[in-house]
C-alpha positions as a printed NumPy array, in Angstrom:
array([[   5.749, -154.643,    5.98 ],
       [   3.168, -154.342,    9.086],
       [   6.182, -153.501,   11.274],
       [   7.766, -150.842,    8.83 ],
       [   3.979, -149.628,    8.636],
       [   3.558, -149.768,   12.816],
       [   6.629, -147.626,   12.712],
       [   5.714, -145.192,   10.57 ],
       [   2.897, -144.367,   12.26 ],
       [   3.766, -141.796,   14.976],
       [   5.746, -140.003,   12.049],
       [   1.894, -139.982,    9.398],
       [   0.087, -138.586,   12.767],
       [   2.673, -135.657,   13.422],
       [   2.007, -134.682,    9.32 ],
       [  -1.741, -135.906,    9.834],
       [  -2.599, -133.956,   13.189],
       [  -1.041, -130.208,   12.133],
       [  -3.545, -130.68 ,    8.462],
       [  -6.166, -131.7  ,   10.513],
       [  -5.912, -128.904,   12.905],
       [  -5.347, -126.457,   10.199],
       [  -8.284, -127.405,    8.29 ],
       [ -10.462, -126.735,   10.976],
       [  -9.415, -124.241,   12.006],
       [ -10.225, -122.337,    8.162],
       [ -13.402, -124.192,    8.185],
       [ -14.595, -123.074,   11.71 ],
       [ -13.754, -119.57 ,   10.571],
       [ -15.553, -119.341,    7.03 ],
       [ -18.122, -121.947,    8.514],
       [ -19.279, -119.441,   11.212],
       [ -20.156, -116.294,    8.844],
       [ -23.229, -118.586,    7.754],
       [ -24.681, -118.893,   11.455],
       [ -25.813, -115.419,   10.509],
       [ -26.119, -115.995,    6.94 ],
       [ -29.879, -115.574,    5.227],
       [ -30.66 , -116.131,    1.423],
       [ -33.791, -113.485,    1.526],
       [ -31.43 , -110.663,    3.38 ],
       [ -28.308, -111.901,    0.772],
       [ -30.582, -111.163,   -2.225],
       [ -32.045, -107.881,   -0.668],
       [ -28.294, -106.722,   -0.268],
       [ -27.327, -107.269,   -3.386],
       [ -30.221, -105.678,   -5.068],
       [ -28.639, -102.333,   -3.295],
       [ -27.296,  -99.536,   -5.682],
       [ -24.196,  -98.987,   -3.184],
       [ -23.478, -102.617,   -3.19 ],
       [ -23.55 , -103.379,   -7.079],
       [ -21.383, -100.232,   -7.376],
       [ -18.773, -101.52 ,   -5.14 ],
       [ -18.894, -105.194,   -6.611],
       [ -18.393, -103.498,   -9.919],
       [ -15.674, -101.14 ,   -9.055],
       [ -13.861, -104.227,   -7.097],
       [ -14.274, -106.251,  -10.593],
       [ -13.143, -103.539,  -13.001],
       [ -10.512, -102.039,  -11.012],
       [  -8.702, -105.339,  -10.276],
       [  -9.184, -106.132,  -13.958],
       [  -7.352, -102.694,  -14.794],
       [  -4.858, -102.585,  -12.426],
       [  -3.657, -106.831,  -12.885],
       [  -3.342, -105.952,  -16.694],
       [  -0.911, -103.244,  -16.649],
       [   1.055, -104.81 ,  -13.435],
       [   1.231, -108.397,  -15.625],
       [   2.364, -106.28 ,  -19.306],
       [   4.651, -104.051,  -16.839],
       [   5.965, -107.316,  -15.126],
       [   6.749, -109.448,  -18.204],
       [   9.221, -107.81 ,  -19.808],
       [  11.057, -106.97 ,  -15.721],
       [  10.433, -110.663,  -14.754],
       [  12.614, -111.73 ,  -18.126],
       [  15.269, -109.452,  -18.463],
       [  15.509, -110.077,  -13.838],
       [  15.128, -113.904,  -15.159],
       [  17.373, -114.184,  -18.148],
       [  20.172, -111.257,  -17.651],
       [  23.447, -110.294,  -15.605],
       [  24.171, -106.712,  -14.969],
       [  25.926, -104.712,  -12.228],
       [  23.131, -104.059,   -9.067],
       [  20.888, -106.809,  -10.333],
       [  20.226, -108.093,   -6.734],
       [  20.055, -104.29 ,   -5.214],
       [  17.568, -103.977,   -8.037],
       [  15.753, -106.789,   -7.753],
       [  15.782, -106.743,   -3.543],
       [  14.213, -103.013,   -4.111],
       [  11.504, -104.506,   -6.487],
       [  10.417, -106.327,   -3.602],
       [   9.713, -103.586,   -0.652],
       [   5.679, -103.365,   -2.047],
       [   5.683, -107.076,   -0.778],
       [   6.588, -105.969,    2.801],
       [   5.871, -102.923,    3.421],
       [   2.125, -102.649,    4.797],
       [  -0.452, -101.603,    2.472],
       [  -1.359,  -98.382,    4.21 ],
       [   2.489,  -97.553,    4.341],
       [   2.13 ,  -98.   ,    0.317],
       [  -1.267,  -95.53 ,    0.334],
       [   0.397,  -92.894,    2.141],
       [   3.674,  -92.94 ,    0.169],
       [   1.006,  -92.658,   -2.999],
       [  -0.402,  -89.757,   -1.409],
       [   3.381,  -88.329,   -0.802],
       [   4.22 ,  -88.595,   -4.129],
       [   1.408,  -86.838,   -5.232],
       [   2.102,  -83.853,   -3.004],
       [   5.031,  -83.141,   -5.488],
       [   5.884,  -80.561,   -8.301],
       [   5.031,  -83.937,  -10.57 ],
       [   1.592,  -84.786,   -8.976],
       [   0.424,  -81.211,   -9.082],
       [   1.289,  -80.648,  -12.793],
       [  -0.994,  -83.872,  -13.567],
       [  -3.421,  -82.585,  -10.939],
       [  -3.671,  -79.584,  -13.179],
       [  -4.051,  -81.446,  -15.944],
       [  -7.099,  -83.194,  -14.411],
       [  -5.425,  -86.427,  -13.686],
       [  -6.006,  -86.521,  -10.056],
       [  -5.562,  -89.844,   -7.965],
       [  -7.282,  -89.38 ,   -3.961],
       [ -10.845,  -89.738,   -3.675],
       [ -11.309,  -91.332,   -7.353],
       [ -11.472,  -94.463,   -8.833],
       [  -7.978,  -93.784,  -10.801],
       [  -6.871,  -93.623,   -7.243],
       [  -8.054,  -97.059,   -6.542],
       [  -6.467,  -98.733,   -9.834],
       [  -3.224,  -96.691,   -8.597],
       [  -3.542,  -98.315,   -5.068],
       [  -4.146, -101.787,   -6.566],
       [  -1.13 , -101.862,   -8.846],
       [   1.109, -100.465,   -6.176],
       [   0.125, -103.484,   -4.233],
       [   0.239, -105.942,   -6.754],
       [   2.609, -105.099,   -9.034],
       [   5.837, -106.699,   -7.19 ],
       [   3.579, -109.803,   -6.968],
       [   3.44 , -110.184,  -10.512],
       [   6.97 , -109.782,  -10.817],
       [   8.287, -112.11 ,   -8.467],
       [   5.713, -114.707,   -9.944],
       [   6.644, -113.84 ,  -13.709],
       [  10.499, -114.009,  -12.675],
       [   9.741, -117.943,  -10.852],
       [   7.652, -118.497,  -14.36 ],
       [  10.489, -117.412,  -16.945],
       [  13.108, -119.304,  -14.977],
       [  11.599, -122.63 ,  -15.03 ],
       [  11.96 , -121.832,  -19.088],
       [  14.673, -123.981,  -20.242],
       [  17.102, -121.438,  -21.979],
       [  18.027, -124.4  ,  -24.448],
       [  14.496, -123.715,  -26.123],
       [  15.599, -120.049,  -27.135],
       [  19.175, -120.827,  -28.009],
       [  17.883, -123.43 ,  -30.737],
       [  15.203, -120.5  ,  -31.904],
       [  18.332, -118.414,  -31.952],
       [  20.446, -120.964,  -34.221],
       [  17.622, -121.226,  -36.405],
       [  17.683, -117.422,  -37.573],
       [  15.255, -116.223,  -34.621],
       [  16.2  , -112.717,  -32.833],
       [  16.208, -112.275,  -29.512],
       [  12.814, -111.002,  -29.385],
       [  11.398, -113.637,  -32.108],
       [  12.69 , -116.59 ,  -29.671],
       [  10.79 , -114.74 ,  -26.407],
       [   7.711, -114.321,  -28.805],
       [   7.573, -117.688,  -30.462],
       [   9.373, -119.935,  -27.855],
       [   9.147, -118.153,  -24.194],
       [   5.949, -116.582,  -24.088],
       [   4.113, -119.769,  -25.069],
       [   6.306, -121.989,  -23.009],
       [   5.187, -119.619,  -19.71 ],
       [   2.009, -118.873,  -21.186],
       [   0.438, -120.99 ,  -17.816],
       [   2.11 , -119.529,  -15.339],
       [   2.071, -116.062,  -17.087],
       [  -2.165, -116.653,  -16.786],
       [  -2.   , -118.025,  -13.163],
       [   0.069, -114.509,  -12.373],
       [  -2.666, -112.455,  -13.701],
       [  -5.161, -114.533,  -12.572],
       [  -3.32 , -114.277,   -8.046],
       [  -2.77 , -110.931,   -8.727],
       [  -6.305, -110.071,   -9.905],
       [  -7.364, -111.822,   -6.635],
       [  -5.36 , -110.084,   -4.917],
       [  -6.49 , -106.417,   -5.975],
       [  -9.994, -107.875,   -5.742],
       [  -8.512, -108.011,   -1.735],
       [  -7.141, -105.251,   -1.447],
       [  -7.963, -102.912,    1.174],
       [  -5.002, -100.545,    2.759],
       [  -3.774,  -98.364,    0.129],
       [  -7.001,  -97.957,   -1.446],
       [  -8.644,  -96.83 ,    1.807],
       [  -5.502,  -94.2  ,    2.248],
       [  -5.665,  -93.162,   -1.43 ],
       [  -9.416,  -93.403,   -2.323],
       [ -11.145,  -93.209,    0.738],
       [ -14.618,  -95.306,    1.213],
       [ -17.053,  -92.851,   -0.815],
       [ -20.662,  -95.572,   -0.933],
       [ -21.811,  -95.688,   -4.246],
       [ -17.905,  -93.958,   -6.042],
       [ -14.805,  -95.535,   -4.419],
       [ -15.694,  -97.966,   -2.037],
       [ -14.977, -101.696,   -2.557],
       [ -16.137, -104.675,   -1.637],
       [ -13.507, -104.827,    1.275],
       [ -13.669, -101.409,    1.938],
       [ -17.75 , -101.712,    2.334],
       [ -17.083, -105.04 ,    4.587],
       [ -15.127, -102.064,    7.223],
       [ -17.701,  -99.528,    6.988],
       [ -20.513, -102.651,    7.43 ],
       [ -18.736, -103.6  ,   10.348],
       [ -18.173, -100.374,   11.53 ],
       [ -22.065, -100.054,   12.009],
       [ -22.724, -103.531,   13.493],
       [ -24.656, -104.231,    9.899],
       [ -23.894, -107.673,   10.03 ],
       [ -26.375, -108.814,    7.02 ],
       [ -23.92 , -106.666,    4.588],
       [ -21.17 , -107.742,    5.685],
       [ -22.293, -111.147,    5.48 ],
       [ -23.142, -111.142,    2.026],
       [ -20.137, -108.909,    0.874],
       [ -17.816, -111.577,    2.603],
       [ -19.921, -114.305,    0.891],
       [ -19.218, -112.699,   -2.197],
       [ -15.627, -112.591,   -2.035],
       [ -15.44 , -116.501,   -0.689],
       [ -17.462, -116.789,   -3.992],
       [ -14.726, -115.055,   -6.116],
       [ -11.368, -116.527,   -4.19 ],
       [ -13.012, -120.316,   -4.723],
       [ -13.486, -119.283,   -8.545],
       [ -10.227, -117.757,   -8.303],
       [  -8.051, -120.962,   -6.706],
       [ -10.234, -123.129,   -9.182],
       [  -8.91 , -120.957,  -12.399],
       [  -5.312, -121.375,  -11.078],
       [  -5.348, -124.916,  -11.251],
       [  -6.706, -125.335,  -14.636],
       [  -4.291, -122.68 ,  -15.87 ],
       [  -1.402, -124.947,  -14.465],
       [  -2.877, -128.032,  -15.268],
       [  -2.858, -129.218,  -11.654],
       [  -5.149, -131.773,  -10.583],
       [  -6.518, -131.378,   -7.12 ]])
């Protein structure tokens, strides 16, 4: 057993040494934002008007714009999951260009589509998206929304299809067996979903900035005021704003796992 253990051990250091390494290296860079950090400037931030405006447009518009991705995405992610039809992997490879295209690519093509016989009719209409919060829930869900998709699409196909065939031969429809037997059988992974892609909106940064702009105090966010505190050198804002969102990700990563029932 000592020789099988001897022998293993150049192959535990090669997995050992890259963790190691990694590690560090994440805690050397959110280590070093507290060389500069100060609890009596962090509480004098926050007590800013422009600051709690951000933090609560960050909160809300996530909130908004993760809802109506996730109630968009379940009923996509199951039919994608569940169903065969002519196209289904043009379809679902086309679903997936928010995920790689760059964020401001996504802004600009918001503002494009705007600039259209449809954008002006709603623009007349008052519903206008650039330079207003509904421009920043708009950004958010264009980001997100192909995230929730291709997480609710792994969730519903890790549902054993047995479970709604026996619903089925017990008098259920189609949509009784995905209301009684699917949606509480992915009712975990459905929350984790909402729960990433509300972290992610929280993030995001690119297609807001392109479609809302960074107005203090209307539509910036907390990653859009972490750029303009930058942009100034005000590195006691943009300490505490990046605090903040270390704050919210840790919460975040820590609600994942309890919705999955992981143990870390």
């Amino acid at each position: 057993m000592a020789v099988i253990r001897t022998r293993d051990l150049p192959f535990r250091l090669a997995l050992t040494l890259p963790l190691a390494g990694l590690s560090g290296y994440f805690l050397l860079l959110f280590g070093s934002q507290y060389l500069f950090f100060s609890a009596a400037a962090f509480l004098r931030q926050l007590a800013l008007p422009e600051i709690q405006a951000a933090i609560i447009l960050s909160l809300t518009s996530a909130t908004c714009s993760a809802l109506l991705a996730v109630v968009i995405a379940v009923p996509c992610a199951y039919l994608l999951a569940r169903h065969e039809f002519q196209g289904k992997r043009l379809l679902d490879t086309f679903l997936d260009l928010p995920v790689v295209l760059t964020p401001i690519a996504l802004g600009t093509l918001i503002l494009m589509a705007w600039n259209n016989p449809a954008g002006r009719l709603l623009e007349s209409v008052g519903i206008s998206l650039p330079f207003t919060v509904a421009g920043v829930i708009a950004a958010q869900f264009t980001v997100v929304s192909a995230i929730a998709l291709r997480l609710l699409k792994a969730t519903f196909e890790q549902v054993d299809p047995r479970c709604e065939q026996v619903a089925r031969t017990l008098g259920c429809t189609a949509a009784g067996s995905f209301r009684l037997v699917t949606l509480p059988l992915a009712g975990r992974g459905i929350m984790a979903a909402f729960i990433l892609t509300w972290a992610r909106a929280v993030g995001e940064f690119g297609a807001t900035v392109m479609v809302a702009g960074t107005v203090r105090g209307d539509t910036a966010t907390l990653p859009s005021s972490i750029y303009m505190a930058m942009s100034v050198a005000d590195l006691p804002r943009a300490v505490t704003l990046i605090s903040l969102l270390l704050l919210i990700s840790l919460a975040v990563l820590f609600a994942v796992r309890l919705a999955l029932g992981r143990r870390s």
